[in-house]
Structure formats: structure tokens, C-alpha cells
C-alpha positions in Angstrom: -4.7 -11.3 -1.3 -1.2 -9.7 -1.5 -1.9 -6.2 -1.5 1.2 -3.3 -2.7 1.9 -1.0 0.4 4.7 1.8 -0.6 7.0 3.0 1.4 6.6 6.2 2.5 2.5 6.0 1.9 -0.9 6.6 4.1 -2.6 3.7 4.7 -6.1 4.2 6.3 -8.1 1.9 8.2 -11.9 1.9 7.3 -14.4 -0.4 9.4 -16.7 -0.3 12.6 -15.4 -1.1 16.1 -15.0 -4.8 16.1 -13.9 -5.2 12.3 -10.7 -6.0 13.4 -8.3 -2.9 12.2 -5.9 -3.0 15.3 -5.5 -6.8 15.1 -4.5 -6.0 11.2 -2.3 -2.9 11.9 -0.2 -5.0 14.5 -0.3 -7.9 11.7 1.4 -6.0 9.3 2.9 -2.7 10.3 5.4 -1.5 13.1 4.0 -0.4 16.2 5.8 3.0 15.3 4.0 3.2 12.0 0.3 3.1 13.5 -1.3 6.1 14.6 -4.1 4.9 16.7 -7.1 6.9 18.0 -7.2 4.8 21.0 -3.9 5.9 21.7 -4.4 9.2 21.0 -7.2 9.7 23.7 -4.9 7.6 25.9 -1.9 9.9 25.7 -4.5 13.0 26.1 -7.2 11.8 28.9 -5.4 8.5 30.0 -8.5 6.9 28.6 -8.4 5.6 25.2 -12.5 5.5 25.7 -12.4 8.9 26.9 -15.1 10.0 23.9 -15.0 13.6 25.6 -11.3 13.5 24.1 -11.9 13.0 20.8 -11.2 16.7 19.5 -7.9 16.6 21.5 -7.5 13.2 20.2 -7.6 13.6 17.2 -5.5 17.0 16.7 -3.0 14.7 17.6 -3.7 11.6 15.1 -3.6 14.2 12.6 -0.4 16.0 14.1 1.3 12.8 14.0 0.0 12.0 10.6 1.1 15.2 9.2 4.7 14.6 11.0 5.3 11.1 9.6 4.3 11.5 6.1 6.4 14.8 5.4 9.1 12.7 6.6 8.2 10.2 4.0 7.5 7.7 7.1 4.7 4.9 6.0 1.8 5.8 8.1 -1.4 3.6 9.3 -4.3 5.4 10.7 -6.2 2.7 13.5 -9.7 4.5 13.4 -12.9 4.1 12.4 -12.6 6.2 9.3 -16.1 5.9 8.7 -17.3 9.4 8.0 -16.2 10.7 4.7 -15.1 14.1 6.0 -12.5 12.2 8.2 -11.1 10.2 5.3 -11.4 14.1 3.1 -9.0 15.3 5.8 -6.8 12.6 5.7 -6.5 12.1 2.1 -5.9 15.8 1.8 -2.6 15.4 3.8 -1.3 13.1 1.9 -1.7 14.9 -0.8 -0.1 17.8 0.9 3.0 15.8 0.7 3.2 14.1 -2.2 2.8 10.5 -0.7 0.1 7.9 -1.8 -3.1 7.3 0.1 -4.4 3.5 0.5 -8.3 2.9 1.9 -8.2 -0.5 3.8 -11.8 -0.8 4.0 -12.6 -4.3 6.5 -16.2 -4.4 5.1 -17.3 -7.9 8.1 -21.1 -8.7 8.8 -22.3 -6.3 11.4 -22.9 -9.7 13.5 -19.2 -10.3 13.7 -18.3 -6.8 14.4 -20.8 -7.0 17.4 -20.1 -10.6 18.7 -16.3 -9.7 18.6 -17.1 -6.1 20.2 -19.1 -7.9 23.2 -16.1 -10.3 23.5 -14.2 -7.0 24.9 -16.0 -6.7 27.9 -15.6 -3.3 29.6 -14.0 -2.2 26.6 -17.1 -2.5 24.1 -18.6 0.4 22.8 -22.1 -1.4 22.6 -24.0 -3.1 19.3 -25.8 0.5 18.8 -22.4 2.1 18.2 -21.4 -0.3 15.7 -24.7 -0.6 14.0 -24.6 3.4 14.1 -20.8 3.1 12.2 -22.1 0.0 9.9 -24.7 2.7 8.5 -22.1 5.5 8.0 -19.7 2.8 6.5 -22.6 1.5 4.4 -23.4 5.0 3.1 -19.3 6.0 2.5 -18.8 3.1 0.1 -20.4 4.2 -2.2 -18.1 7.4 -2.8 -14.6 5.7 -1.7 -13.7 5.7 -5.3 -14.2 9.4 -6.3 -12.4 10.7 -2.3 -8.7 10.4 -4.1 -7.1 7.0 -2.5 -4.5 5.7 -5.0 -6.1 2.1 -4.2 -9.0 1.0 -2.5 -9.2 -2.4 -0.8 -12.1 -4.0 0.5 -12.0 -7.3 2.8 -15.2 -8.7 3.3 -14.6 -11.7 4.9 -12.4 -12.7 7.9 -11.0 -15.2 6.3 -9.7 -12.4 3.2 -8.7 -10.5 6.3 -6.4 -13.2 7.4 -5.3 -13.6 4.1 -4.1 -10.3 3.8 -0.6 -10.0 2.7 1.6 -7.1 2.6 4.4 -7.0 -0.8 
């Protein structure tokens, strides 16, 4: 699936821990083009599962956001994305600078998502957390169309995940 990615644009991730939206972010974008929640509680609590950093964290994923897109930098957001107030936010900014905003939604069976979350080891956030983010992804799907993304792209498989290709 060859999917149009312009310069200068947001693009942001959408799936549950285990969906595989790092693995796709390294795939296809610089390291200095993805803004990473992980990272972000990493650089503030030098734990990127510090979950009691996730205000601080996230002032800074939407710093650096705001940074990179008003100097028409592409920009890839490596979070969950889940909630539709998150995405609101995100999609606003864009908007605040003129640049385009692309929903990568990675839409996997909730039995992937946990067997591939397990496979982390001390690093899972546990099948409750994911089937927690499958129901808020489940309910935001519904509205992706009408929250103001200039495209919308859903991968459902990991096989249309793979097949992902950036023009």
C-alpha cells in the first residue's frame, strides 16, 4: 500500500501498545522526525514507563511537535493516540501552521497486540492496558473522519503493515 507522506506534514500514529507503531516509525521516518512518548518520559523521569511522567511527558511531545512543524519539519508522533482529545490537540497544531495532518491508524487483532506486548518482557504494559486502549481505539474510529486529518489510513493486518510504503 504506497501511501503519500508530504514534506513538511504531521503524521500520527494511532494503535494500542503492541500494534507495532515504533517498529513503523523507525521503518519509514528519521530518527529525528519521530517524537516519541517513550522518549519523552525518558528524557523527563529517565523512565520511558514512568506513567507518573506523562503530563511532563507530554508537554514536551507537544513542544517538540509545535517546534518541528512551524519549521515545516515532517513530524511523526510514536503514541498511542487513542483518545480523541489527544488526536484534537494534535490536529489543531497542525492546523496552527498550515501543514497537513495524516492518521496512521494500525487497527491489529487485540491477540497480536497482547502476544507481541508479552514478548517485551519487563517492558509490557499488561493485556488489560491494551484491551483498555483496544476499547478507546474501537470507540475513536468511528469519528476519525470528521477530527480534520487530510488522510486517514488504516492497516489492519500485519502483513498491510509490512506492506506499507512511503512515496
Amino acid at each position: 500500500m504506497d501511501v503519500h507522506i508530504p514534506d513538511g506534514c504531521l503524521v500520527v500514529l494511532i494503535g494500542t501498545s503492541g500494534s507495532g507503531k515504533s517498529t513503523l516509525a523507525r521503518r519509514h521516518f528519521l530518527p529525528t522526525e519521530i517524537v516519541s512518548s517513550d522518549a519523552c518520559r525518558g528524557l523527563v523521569a529517565d523512565d520511558p514507563r514512568a506513567r507518573d511522567a506523562d503530563a511532563d511527558a507530554f508537554r514536551l511531545v507537544h513542544l517538540l511537535v509545535a517546534t518541528r512543524l512551524r519549521r515545516g519539519r515532517t513530524t511523526v508522533v510514536d503514541a498511542t493516540n487513542v483518545q480523541p482529545r489527544s488526536r484534537r490537540t494534535l490536529v489543531a497544531t497542525a492546523g496552527r501552521y498550515s501543514r497537513p495532518a495524516i492518521a496512521v491508524v494500525l487497527d491489529l487483532p487485540s491477540t497480536v497486540c497482547e502476544q507481541r506486548d508479552r514478548d517485551r518482557g519487563d517492558d509490557a504494559v499488561g493485556a488489560d492496558v491494551v484491551q483498555a486502549q483496544r476499547r478507546l481505539l474501537d470507540r475513536g474510529l468511528a469519528t476519525l473522519d470528521t477530527e480534520g486529518f487530510a488522510q486517514v489510513v488504516a492497516l489492519r493486518t500485519a502483513a498491510e503493515v509490512e506492506a506499507l510504503s512511503r512515496r
